[in-house]
N, C-alpha and C positions, 0 to 999 in steps of 0.2 A: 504494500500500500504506500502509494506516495500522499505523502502531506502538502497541502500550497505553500508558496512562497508565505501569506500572510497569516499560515499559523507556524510557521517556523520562525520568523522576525517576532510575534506576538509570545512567542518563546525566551526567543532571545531579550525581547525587552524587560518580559518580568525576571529574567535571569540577571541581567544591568542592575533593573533595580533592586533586585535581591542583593548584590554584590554592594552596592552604596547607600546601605538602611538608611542614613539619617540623613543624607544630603536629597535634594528636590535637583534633579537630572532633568537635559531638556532634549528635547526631540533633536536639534539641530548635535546635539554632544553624543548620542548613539547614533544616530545616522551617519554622522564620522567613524567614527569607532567600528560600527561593523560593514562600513563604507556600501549603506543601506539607502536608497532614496528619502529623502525628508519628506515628500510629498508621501509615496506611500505609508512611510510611517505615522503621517499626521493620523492617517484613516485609521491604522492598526490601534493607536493610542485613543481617539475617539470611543471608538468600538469596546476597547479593555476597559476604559473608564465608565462607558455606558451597562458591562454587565459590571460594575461590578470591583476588578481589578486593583482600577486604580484610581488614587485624589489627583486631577488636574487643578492647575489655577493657571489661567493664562495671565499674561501681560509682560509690566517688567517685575524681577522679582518672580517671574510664574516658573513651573514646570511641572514633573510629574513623583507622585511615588507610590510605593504599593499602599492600597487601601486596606490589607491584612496582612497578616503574618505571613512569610511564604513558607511556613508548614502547613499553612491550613489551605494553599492552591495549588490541586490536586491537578498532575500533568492529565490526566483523562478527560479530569474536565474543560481544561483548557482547549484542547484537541475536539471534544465534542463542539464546543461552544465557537468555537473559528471557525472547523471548516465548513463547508456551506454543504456539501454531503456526505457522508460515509456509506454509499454505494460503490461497492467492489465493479460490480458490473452492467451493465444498461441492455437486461435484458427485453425489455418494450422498447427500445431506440427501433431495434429492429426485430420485426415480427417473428420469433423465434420457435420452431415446428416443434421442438421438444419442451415448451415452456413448460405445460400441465405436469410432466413426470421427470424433471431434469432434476440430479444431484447436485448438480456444480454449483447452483446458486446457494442451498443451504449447507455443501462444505467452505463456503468464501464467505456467508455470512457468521458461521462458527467460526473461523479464522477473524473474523475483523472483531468478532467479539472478545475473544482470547487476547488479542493484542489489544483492545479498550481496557480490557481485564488485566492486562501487563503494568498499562503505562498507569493504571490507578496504584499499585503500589508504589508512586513517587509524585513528590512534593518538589513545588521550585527548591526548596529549600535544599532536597536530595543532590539538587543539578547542580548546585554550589559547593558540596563541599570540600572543592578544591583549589578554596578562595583563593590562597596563597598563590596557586601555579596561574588561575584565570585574570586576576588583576594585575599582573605585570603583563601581560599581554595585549589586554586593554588599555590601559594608564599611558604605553608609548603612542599614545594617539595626541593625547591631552596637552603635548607640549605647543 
C-alpha cells in the first residue's frame, strides 16, 4: 500500500513538532527543512489543525504546535484521517466478471486491515525516539 505525499508530510510535520515540544514552529521553517512545498504544506497544516492535531495562531509571533501529547496521536489514526481512501483496489472502476465470488478483494482488505492494525501500535511519540540522531539532521537547515 502506498501512502500520499500528504499523509506522509502530515507525518512528518507532527514528527517536527514532536521533536521541538515547546517552541511554536512555522510552516515556512519545515518546508525548508524537509525541502517540502510551503504551499502544500499550508493545506496539510490547515487540515491537522482542523481535526484536531494541532494549535495554529497565525500572524507575527504565529505558528504551529501539537495540540496533544504525541503519545496520545496514534500513527493509524493519522493514516486513516489523511488519506482520502484506503481502497486497495477499484474493483467497480471496471466492471469486473468475477466481482460476486472473487477472493482477492477480501484477502487485500485483510491485508490493509493488519497493516491499520500494525501502524496502531505507534505513537508520534514512538517515531521520535531517536531525538538525538533526528535533530542534528534537521537543525543543519536552520542556519
Amino acid at each position: 500500500m502506498l501512502l500520499t505525499r500528504h499523509t506522509d508530510y502530515s507525518v512528518r510535520v507532527l514528527m517536527y513538532l514532536a521533536l521541538h515540544d515547546s517552541d511554536k514552529v512555522t510552516i515556512a521553517e519545515v518546508a525548508r527543512n524537509f525541502t517540502v512545498s510551503r504551499n502544500h504544506l499550508m493545506k496539510i497544516v490547515h487540515r491537522l489543525g482542523r481535526l484536531g492535531y494541532l494549535n495554529t495562531q497565525r500572524g507575527k509571533g504565529g505558528g504551529m504546535s501539537l495540540a496533544k501529547p504525541p503519545e496520545s496521536i496514534n500513527l493509524s489514526d493519522v493514516v486513516q484521517d489523511m488519506e482520502p481512501t484506503l481502497a486497495i483496489m477499484e474493483c467497480n472502476a471496471v466492471p469486473c466478471p468475477i466481482a460476486g465470488s472473487c477472493a482477492v478483494k477480501i484477502a487485500l482488505l485483510e491485508a490493509r486491515d493488519c497493516f491499520l492494525q500494525a501502524l496502531g501500535h505507534y505513537t508520534i511519540a514512538d517515531l521520535i525516539k531517536n531525538k538525538k540522531q533526528l535533530l542534528p539532521l534537521l537543525e543543519r537547515f536552520l542556519a
